[in-house]
N, C-alpha and C positions, 0 to 999 in steps of 0.2 A: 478342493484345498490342496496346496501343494506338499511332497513329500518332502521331513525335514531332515537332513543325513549329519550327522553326526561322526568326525573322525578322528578318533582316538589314538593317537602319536602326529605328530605334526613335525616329522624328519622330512627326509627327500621326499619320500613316497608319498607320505599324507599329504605334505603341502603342493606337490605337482596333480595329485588328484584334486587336490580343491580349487585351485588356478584352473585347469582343466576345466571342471562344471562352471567356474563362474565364466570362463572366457565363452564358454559351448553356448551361455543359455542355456544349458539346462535346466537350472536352480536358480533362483533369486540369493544374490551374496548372502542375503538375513537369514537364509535359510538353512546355512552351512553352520556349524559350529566345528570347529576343532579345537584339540587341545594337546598340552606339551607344559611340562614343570618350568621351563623355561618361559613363559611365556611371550617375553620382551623378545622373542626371536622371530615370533609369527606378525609383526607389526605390521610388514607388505600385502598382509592378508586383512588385516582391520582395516588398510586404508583402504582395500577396493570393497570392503563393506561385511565382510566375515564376521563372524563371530568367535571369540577367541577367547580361551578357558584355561587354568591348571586346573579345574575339577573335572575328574571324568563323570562322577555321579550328577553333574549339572547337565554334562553333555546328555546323557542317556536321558533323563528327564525331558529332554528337549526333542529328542529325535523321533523318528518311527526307524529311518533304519543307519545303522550303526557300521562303521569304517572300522576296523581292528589294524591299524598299521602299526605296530610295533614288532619291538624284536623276538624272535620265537623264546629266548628265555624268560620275556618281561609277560610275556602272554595268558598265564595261569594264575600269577598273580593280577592280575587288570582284570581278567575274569573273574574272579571269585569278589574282587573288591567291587563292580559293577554291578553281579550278579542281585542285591538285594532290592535296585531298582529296575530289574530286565521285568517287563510283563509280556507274560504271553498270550498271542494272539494280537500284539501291539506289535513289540521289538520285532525287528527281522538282523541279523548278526551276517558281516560280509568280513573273512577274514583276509586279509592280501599276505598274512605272514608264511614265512616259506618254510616248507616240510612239514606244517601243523596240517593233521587231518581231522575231516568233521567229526568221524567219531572221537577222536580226544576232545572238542569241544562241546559236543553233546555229555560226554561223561559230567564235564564240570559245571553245565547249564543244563541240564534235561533234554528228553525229548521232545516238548511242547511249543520250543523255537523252532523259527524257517532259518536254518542256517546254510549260509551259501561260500565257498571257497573260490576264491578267484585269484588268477596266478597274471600280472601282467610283467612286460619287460620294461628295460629301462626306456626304451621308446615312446612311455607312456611321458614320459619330460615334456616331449616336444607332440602330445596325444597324438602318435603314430605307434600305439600299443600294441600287439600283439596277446588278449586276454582270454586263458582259457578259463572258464568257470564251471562247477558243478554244485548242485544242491541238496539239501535234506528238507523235508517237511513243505517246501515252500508252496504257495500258491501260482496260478498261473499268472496272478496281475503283479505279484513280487518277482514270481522272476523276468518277465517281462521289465520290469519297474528297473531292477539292478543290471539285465542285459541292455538295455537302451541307456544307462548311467554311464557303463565302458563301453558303449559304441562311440560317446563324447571325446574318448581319450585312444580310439584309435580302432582296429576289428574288432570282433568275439566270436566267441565260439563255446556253444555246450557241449562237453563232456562228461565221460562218465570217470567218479573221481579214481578208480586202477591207472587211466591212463597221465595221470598228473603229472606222473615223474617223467614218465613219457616227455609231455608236454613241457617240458621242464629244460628240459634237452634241447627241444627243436625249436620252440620258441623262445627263449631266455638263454640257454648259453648258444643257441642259434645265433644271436645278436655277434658274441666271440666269435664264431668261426666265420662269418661272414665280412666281418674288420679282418680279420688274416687275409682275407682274401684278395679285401681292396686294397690293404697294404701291400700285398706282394704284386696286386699291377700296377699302383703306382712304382715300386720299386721297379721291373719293368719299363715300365714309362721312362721312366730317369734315363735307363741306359740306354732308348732307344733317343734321345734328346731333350725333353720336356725340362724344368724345372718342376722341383718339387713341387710344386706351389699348384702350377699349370696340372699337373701329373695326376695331383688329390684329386683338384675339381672336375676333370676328365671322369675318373673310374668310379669319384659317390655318383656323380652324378648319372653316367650310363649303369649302374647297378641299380639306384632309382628308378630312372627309366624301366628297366628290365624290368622288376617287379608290380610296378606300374602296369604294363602290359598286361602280366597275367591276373592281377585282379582285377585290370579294369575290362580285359577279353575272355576272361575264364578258359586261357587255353590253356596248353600242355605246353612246357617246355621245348621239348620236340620242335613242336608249332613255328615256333617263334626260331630255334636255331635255325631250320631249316629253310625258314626266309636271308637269312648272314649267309649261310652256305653255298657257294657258286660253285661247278666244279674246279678242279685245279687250284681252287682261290686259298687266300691268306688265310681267311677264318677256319678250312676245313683242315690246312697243314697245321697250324696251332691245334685245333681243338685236340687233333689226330695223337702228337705229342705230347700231350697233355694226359692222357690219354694211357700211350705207352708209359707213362711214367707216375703209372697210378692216381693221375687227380681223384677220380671218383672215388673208389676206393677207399684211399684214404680217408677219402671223406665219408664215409659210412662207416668205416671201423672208426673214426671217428667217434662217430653220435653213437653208436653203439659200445665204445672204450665210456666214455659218460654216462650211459644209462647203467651199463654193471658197476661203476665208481658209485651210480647214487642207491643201487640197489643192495650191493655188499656191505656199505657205511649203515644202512637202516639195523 
């Protein structure tokens, strides 16, 4: 029998995760319920076959395991209003809300749910997610079950949940500082002749590539420059300058100026 998932806020995020599973085949449309007070907003989702609700306690009745997309302040309250129909040993609880930790969710549900925290980025739009997940309680066929649900919407990966915020940084404002990046060689581009236009689709697209490479060769970075590099050549005076002028660097005090940002705000 198939599993039936249940997702609770039907914003950007809810509704790209449920587009996602229906488009993957993962899940059968009838098998999804989601829901939103608005509910005349999710109509694109009924017509590919969805289930669509303002009741959250209809959702949970319905599910085995359960979507928490909502906003971290709406979160305690959904919880505790859901809580009367949570059964344990049934429910499994996946929260995607940001900076909630399992134990504040276990506080307000018990310890008798498999509760699982999963962090994806906005990539997950276009299910080219980057999803880190960790869990409490859960079994090995549940977390299998929710680890193969966001492999539909892009990678995964188990974690242990300390390094959240971690991941929080590298993968999610990752997305940020990798747009800075292709912004400033399409700007480049420009002034070496390109139009704008010509410019974008040059550097997504070779950064795509690039990335492409190493998950699809599992090498090293190294690896891969090191093929660009001729002696004397264009690519090794660039990178050189780049180089002298702090690229790297910055880019580490970077991700680590945002890891003590999210660690001093806690």
């Amino acid at each position: 029998m198939s599993k039936k998932i249940a997702i609770i806020g039907g914003g950007n995020l809810g509704t790209a995760i449920a587009e996602g599973l229906m488009s993957s085949g993962f899940v059968q449309p009838q098998h999804i319920m989601i829901t939103k007070r608005n509910v005349a907003t999710l109509d694109m989702l009924a017509a590919k076959g969805a289930l669509v609700s303002s009741d959250n306690l209809e959702a949970v009745r319905f599910a085995d395991f359960i979507i928490l997309a909502v906003k971290p302040f709406q979160l305690k309250e959904v919880i505790l209003h859901i809580k009367p129909e949570l059964k344990a040993g049934h429910h499994a609880l996946i929260s995607v809300v940001t900076g909630v930790w399992i134990k504040e969710m276990q506080d307000l549900v018990g310890n008798n749910f498999a509760i699982f925290r999963a962090m994806p980025n906005t990539a997950i739009a276009i299910q080219e997610s980057m999803t880190c997940i960790s869990s409490f309680n859960a079994t090995v066929e549940q977390s299998a079950f929710v680890s193969d649900l966001f492999d539909q919407l892009g990678k995964t990966v188990t974690i242990d949940e300390k390094l959240m915020d971690a991941a929080t940084v590298l993968g999610a404002c990752g997305t940020a500082y990798a747009m800075r990046y292709i912004r400033a060689n399409i700007q480049g581009g420009i002034e070496i002749g390109f139009s704008a236009k010509v410019a974008s689709l040059i550097a997504a697209q070779t950064v795509k590539g690039a990335a492409e490479l190493l998950l699809t060769k599992n090498t090293h970075p190294e690896q891969e420059i090191d093929k660009v590099t001729t002696p004397k050549g264009c690519t090794i005076a660039g990178l050189n300058e780049m180089e002298h002028q702090g690229f790297s660097s910055s880019l580490i005090k970077g991700v680590i100026t945002s890891y003590k940002k999210i660690i001093d705000d806690m």
